[in-house]
N, C-alpha and C positions, 0 to 999 in steps of 0.2 A: 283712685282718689289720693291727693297729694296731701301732707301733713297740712299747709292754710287751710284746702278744704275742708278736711276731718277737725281742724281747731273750728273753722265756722261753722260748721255744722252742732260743733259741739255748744256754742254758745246759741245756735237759734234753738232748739232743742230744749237748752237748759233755760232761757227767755220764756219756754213755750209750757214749762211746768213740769218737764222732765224730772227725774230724781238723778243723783249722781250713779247710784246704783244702774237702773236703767238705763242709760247714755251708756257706761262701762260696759255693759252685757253686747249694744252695736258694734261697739268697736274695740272689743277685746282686750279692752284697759283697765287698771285696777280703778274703783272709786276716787280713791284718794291721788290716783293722776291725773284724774278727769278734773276731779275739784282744782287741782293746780293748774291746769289750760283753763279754764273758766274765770278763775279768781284773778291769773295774769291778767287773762282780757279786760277783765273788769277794772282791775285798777287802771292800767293802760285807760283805759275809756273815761277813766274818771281826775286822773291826773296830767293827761299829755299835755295840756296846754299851761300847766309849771314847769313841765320839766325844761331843762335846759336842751337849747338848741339843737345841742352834738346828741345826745341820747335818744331825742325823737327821730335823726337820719339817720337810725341804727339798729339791728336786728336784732332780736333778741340776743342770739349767740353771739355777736359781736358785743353787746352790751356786758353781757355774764364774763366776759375771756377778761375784759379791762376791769370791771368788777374785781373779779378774782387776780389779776396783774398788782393791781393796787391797793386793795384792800377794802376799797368803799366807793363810792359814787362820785365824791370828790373832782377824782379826775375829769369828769363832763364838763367843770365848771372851767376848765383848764384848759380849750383845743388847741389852745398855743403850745402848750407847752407838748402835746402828742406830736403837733405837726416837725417838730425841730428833733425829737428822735429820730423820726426815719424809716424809713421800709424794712430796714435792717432789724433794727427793735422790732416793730411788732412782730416779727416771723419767729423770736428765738420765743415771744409767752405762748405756755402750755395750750392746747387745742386753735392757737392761731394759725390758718394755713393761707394758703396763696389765696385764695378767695374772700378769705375773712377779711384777710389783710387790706387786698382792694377795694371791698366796700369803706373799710376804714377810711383809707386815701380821698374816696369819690366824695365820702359826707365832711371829710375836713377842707375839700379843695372847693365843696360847696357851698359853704360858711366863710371861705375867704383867706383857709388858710394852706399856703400852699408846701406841703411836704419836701415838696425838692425844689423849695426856693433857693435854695443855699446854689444851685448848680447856674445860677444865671444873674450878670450883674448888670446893674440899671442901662448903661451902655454897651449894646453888644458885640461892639467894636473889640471891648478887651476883652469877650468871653475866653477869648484862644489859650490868653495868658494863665485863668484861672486856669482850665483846662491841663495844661500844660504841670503847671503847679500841682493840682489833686493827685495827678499821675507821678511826678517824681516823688510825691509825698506820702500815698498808698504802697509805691514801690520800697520804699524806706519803712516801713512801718513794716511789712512783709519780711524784709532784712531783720527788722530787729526783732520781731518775734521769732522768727525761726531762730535765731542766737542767743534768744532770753537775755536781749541786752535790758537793763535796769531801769529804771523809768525817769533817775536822774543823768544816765546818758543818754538816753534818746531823746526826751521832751526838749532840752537844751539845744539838741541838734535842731530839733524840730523848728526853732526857733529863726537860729541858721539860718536854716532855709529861706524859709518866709521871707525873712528880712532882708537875704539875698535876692530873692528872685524879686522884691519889691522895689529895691533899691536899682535893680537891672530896669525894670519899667519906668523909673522915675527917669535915669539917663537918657531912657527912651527918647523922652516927651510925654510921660503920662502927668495928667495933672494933680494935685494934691488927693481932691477927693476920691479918684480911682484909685491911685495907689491905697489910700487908706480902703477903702471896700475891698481890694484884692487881700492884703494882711488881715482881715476882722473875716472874709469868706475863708481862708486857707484855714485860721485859726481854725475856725465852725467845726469845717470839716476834720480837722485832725483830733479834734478833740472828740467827735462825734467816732470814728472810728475806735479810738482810746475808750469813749466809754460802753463799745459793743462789747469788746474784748475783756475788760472789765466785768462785765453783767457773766460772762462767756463761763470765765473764770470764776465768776462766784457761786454761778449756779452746779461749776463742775464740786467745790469744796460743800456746797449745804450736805448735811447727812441728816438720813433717812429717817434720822430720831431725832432732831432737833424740832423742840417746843412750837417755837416761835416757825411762822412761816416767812417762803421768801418775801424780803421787801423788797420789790424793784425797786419802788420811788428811792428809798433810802440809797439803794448801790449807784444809783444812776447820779442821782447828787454827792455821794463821796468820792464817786469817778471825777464830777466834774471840778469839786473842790481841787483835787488829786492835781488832778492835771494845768489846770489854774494857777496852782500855788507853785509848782516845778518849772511851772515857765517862764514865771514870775520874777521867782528866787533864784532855779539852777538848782532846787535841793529837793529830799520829801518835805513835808509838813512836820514840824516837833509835838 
């Protein structure tokens, strides 16, 4: 018997006038865990059709991990904003594994939104060039991490770049609107990189006594302030 089974069995049982105590005695659980598979289902039963979209295409354990990622429920209301982190983020929160992860992707790509949009542009004529771009631009980020280059020389560079290889397509013959999609995708992605590395890094500084628990949401937006403001300006933030 597989855990759905032994959960359904546990709710026909307990439907059928079972005590919690008796139900516990079959299947070797305490009462009070039995009560919590039971009371789950029940709410489930009794609220699915409020909850938001992304919650209901979602397993319990996948639910609990973003739960706990976030702090609250919140983030359901949100699937835009999951889908534009990345497969990357969800692998680094606690009990997320390759599996979870996937389902995440399947329920957000089945709402409409699509996780590795950022890898494909409206014309796929110029996919090459994006292509092309992501790779010199991973490469460079690789460089400057391993050197602990600073974040107001690299972002700047990062810049560069972009606005090089943009400028290279425009001589091309690319048209206004592609070049603009290729600099707003190269952006995405660098800046999506910057704030794994980010998250990487803060989760390595939290210590084992601090109060407060980790905030993604918060590090993930001071990433992307961070990095918004440096590319911006050329400086940190004052």
């Amino acid at each position: 018997m597989n855990i759905k089974q032994r959960d359904d069995e546990i709710w026909k049982m307990r439907t059928e006038g079972a005590t919690f105590s008796q139900i516990a005695v079959r299947f070797h659980l305490s009462p009070s865990r039995v009560q919590q598979i039971y009371c789950r289902r029940k709410e489930k039963m009794e609220n699915f059709d409020k909850w938001p979209p992304l919650k209901r295409a979602l397993s319990v354990r996948v639910r609990d991990i973003l739960i706990k990622a976030f702090g609250s429920e919140e983030i359901f209301k949100n699937p835009e904003r999951l889908a534009s982190m990345g497969p990357n983020v969800f692998l680094k929160w606690r009990n997320m594994g390759r599996k979870s992860a996937n389902q995440l992707i399947e329920a957000l790509e089945s709402l409409g939104y699509s996780v590795n949009g950022n890898m494909k542009m409206a014309d796929s004529r110029y996919e090459v060039y994006l292509r092309i771009g992501r790779s010199i631009l991973r490469n460079y980020f690789d460089y400057c991490t391993k050197n602990s280059m600073d974040d107001a020389e690299y972002i700047p560079t990062v810049r560069v770049i972009i606005e090089g290889i943009t400028e290279e397509m425009r001589s091309s013959g690319m048209g206004k609107p592609n070049c603009k999609e290729i600099t707003e995708k190269l952006k995405d992605y660098n800046r999506e990189i910057y704030q794994n590395i980010w998250i990487e890094h803060a989760k390595e500084d939290e210590e084992p006594e601090d109060e407060e628990p980790f905030d993604l949401e918060r590090e993930y937006q001071l990433a992307k302030y961070t990095f918004d403001y440096i590319y911006e300006h050329g400086e940190h933030p004052k």
